[in-house]
N, C-alpha and C positions, 0 to 999 in steps of 0.2 A: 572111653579108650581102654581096651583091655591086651593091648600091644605098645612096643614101640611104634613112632612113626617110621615110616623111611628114610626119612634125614637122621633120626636122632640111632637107626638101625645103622646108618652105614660111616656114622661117626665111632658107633660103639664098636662096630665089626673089629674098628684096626686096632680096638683095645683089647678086647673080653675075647677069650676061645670061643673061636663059631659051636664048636658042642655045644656051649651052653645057652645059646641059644632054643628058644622050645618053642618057636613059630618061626614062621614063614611070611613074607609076600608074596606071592607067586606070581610071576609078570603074568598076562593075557594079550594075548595077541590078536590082532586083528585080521581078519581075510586076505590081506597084503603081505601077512607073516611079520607086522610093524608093531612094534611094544606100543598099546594103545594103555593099556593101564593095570594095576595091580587089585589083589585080593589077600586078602589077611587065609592066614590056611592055619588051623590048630594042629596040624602036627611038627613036629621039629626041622629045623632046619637040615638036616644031613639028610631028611629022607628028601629035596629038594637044590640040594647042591648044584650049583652053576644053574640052576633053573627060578633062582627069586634072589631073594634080599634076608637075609636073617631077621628075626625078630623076638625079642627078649618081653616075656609078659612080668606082671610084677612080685610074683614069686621068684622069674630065673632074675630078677634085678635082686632081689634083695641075701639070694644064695651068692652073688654078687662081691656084697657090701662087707666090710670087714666088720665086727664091731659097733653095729648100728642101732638106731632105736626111728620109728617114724613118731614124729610128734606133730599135735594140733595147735594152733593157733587159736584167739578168743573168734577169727573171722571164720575158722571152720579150715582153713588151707592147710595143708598138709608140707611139712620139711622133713627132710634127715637130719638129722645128728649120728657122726662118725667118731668115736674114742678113740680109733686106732694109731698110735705114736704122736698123729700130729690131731688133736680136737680140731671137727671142723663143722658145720653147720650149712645148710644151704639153704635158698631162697626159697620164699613158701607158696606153693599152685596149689590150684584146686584139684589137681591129679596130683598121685602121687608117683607116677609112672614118671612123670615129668621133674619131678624132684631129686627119686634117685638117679636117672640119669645125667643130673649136674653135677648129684653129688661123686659118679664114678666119673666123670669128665672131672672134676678137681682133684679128688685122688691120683689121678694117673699122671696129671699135671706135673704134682708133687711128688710123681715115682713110689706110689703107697699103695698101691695097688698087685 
């Protein structure tokens, strides 16, 4: 995975400045002109506005994070650890793309964001 998903893009949208976003989905349409499916596009989201879905890779995740560190597990899975006012920790995936996205979904929870 070298993006967010689409779901975890349009959860984060209502959080994070779309600038900071640094990809894209970019809908694809079908010959009916009928949203058939998307494409991951490495340029940033503003050059695609109203035309896809934002998408934060794990660099714009971690420019993100306040006060972070990514840590390993003995299993190999990857978590955050967040210092900032309130320590917090988050579950451990085998992305890490997947990690800080919970971890800025509990921050924002907690208005630490």
């Amino acid at each position: 995975m070298i993006a967010t998903t689409i779901e975890q893009s349009k959860k984060l949208a209502e959080i994070l400045p779309l600038e900071s976003a640094d990809m894209c989905w970019q809908k694809i349409y079908d010959e009916n002109h009928l949203l058939s499916d998307y494409k991951i596009e490495l340029l940033p989201f503003r050059l695609y506005s109203g035309l896809g879905v934002p998408a934060w890779s794990l660099a714009a995740l971690l420019a993100a994070l306040p006060d972070y560190s990514l840590q390993t597990n003995t299993d190999g899975n990857v978590f955050v650890v967040c210092e900032s006012k309130k320590p917090m920790m988050s579950d451990a995936y085998d992305n890490p793309i997947d990690a800080c996205v919970e971890m800025i979904l509990k921050l924002n929870e907690f208005n630490l964001l």
